[in-house]
N, C-alpha and C positions, 0 to 999 in steps of 0.2 A: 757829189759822189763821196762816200762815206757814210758814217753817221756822226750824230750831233754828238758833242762834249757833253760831262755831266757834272754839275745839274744845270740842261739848258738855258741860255740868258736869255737871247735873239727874240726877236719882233718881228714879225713877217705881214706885210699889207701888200696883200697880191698872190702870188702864188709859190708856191713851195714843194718844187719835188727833188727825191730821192731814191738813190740807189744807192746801199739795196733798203736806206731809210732816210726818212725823215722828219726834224722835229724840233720843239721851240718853245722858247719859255710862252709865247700868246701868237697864234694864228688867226688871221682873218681873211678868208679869201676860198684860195684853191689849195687843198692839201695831196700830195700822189705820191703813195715809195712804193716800190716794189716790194716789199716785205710789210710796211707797217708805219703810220703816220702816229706821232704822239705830239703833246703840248703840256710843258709843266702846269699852265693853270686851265688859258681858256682856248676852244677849237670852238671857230666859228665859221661856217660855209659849206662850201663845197666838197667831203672827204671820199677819198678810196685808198683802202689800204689792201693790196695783197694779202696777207696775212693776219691784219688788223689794226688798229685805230681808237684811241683815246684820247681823252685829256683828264691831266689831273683835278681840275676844276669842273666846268661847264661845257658843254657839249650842245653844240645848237647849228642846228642847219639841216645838211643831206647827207648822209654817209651809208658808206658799205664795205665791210669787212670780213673777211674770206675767212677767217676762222672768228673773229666777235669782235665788238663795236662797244665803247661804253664811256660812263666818265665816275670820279670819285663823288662828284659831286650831282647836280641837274643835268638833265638831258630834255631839250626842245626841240623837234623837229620831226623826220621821218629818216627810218637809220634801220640796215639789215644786218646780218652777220650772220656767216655761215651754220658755228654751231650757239654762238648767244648775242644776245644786246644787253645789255642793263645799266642802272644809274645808281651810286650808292646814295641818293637822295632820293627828291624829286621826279616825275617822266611826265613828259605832256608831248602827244602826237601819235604817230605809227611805231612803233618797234616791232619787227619779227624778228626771232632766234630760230635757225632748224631746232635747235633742242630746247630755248627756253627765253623767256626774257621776263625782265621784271624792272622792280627797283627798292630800295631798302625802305623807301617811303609812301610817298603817296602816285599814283597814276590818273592820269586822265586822259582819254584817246583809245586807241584800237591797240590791245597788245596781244601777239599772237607766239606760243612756242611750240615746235613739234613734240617737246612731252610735257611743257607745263609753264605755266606765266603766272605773275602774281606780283602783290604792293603786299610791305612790310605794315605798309597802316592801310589807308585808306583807298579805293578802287571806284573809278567813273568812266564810266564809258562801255566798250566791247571787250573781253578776256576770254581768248581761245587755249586750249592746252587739248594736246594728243593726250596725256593722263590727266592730268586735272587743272586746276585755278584755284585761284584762293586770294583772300585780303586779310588783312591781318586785323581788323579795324572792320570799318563799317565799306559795302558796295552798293551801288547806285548804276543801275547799265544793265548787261546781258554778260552771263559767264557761262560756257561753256566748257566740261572737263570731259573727257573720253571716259574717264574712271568717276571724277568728284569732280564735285565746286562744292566750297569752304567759305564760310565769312567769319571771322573772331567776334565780331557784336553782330550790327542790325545787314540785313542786304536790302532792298525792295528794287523790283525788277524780276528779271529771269534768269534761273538756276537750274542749269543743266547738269545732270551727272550720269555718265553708265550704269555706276553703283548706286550713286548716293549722291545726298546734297546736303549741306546743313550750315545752321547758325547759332554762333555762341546767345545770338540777344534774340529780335525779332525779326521776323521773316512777311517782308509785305508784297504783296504778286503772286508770280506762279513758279513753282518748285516741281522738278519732273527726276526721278532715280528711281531706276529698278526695286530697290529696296526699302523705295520709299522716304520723304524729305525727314530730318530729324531737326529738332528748333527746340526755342525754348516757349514761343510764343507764334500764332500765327495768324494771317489777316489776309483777306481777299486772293485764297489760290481755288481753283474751282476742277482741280482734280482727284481723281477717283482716292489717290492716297489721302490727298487732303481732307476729304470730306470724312472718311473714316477716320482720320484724326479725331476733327471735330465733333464726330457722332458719339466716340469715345471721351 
């Protein structure tokens, strides 16, 4: 009962709850506060946080957090948060955010946010966004944006957009936006935009 001292030392193998928090230089195990579970480096296992849940480091297991889920560093596993999830590295697994999820690096796995998800570089796997997706770098998988889907170089796969779709590099698959796919190169889409590209 309380919260932890800072900056927290403690080692926890097993479980760890708090009210109305709680937290630890390294968890592994069961993490539960009433408000919000944190780890100065690594969170590993079991998380729920009322309000929310991170770690400074690494972030790996199961978690959910009622207003967002995240860590400074990777994040592995499958992890929800009310209004976001993200990793300021690395992400591999599930993440949903109601509003957003992402990570500053690279992704790989299903990431979904109610208005937008995206990798700082590189994106694999599935990317839903209520407004759009985007990678910063190269994607591989399926993205889906309500508004866009965005790649910084190449995508290949499928590029959903409301509006639009586009690719800083090449574009190999299928590309579908109202407005039609904008690229700088493109290869094997067999849509009506596409082909008008091409014809031109």
């Amino acid at each position: 009962i309380w919260v932890p001292y800072q900056p927290a030392r403690g080692v926890v193998h097993g479980v760890a709850l708090g009210l109305p928090l709680t937290g630890a230089r390294h968890i592994q195990g069961i993490g539960v506060g009433l408000f919000g579970v944190s780890a100065e480096d690594q969170l590993t296992g079991l998380v729920l946080g009322g309000v929310g849940a991170g770690a400074g480091g690494t972030l790996t297991g199961i978690g959910i957090g009622g207003l967002g889920i995240g860590a400074g560093e990777n994040v592995r596993g499958v992890f929800v948060g009310g209004i976001g999830v993200g990793a300021g590295a690395d992400a591999e697994g599930v993440l949903i955010g109601g509003l957003g999820a992402g990570a500053g690096g690279s992704i790989r796995g299903i990431v979904a946010g109610g208005l937008g998800a995206g990798a700082g570089k590189d994106a694999q796997g599935l990317l839903l966004g209520g407004l759009g997706v985007g990678a910063g770098e190269n994607a591989t998988g399926v993205l889906i944006g309500g508004l866009g889907a965005g790649v910084g170089n190449d995508a290949t796969g499928l590029l959903v957009g409301g509006l639009g779709v586009g690719a800083g590099g090449t574009l190999r698959g299928v590309a579908v936006g109202a407005w039609g796919p904008g690229r700088r190169s493109y290869a094997g889409c067999c849509c009506p935009e596409c082909w008008q590209v091409l014809r031109t």
